[in-house]
N, C-alpha and C positions, 0 to 999 in steps of 0.2 A: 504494500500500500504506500502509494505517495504522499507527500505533506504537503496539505493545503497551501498557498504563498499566503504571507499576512497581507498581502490586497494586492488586487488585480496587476498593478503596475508592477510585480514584483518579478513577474520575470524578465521586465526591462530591467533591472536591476545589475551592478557589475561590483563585482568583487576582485581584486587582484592582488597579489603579493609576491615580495621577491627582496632580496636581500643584496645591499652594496658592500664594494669595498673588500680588501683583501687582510690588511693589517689593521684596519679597524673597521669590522663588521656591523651593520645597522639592517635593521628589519624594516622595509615599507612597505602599508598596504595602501591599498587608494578602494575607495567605496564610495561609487554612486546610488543615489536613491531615488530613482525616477519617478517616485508622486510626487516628492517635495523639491526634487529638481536640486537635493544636497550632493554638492562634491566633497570629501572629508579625505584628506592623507593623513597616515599616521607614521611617524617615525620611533622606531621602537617601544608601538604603545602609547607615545605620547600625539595629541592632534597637532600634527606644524601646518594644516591649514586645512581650512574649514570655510566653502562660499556657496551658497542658495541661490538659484535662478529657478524660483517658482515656473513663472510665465515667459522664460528667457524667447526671444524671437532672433537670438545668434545664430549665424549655423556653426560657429567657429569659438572654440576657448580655449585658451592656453594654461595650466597651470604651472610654474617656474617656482624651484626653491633648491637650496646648497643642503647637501647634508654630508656629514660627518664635520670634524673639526680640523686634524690632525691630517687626514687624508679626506676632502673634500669632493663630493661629485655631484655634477648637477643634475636633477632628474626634472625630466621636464614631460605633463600630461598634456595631449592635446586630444579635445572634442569636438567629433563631426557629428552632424544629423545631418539626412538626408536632404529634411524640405525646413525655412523657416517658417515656421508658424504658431500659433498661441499655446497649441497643445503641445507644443515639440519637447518637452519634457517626460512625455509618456510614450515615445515612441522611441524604436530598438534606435540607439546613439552607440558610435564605432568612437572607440579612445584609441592612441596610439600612446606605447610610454615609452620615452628615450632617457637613461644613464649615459654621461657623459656622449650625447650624439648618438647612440647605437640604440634601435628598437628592442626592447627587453618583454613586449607584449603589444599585440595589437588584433584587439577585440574584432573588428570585420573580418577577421578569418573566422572565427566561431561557427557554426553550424547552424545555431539557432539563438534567440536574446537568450542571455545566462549561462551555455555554453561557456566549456571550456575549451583554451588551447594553448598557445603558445607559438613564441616566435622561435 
């Protein structure tokens, strides 16, 4: 038996995680919420950034931030939808995530929204 999604929008929903860094290690996840339209990265557990676009009508967001201290890399989200429009918060959104330049994950490969893969 399957588990319900806690609301409809949940299988637009993306979850992702993956870990930088070779001499100083850090965990990051990134989690979109496609009813409330929350993007939330987390860096070892901790939120290093957290932005809402309820009703956003972008087709395009970028999310930029440094992680580690010692040994530094920059991880940068970017978000495509298809169409812009008022609902485009509930419809299947392709992220692509780049470490230091290089794709480490990029959702439009997926098979279906909430699919998993890998680059």
């Amino acid at each position: 038996m399957s588990k319900k999604p806690k609301h409809y929008y949940a299988r637009y929903d993306v979850d992702v995680s993956f870990d930088v860094g070779s001499a100083e290690r850090h965990h990051v996840s990134f989690h979109w919420d496609a009813k409330w339209g929350t993007a939330i990265v987390q860096v070892d557990g901790q939120v290093a950034l957290r932005e809402r676009h309820l009703l956003g009508i972008r087709k395009f967001r970028r999310y930029e931030l440094s992680v580690g201290e010692a040994e530094q890399h920059s991880v940068v989200i970017e978000k495509r939808k298809p169409l812009a429009a008022l609902d485009g918060s509930w419809r299947h959104q392709s992220f692509v995530i780049l470490v230091d330049g290089f794709a480490v994950e990029d959702t439009s490969r997926r098979d279906h929204p909430g699919g998993e893969s890998g680059v």
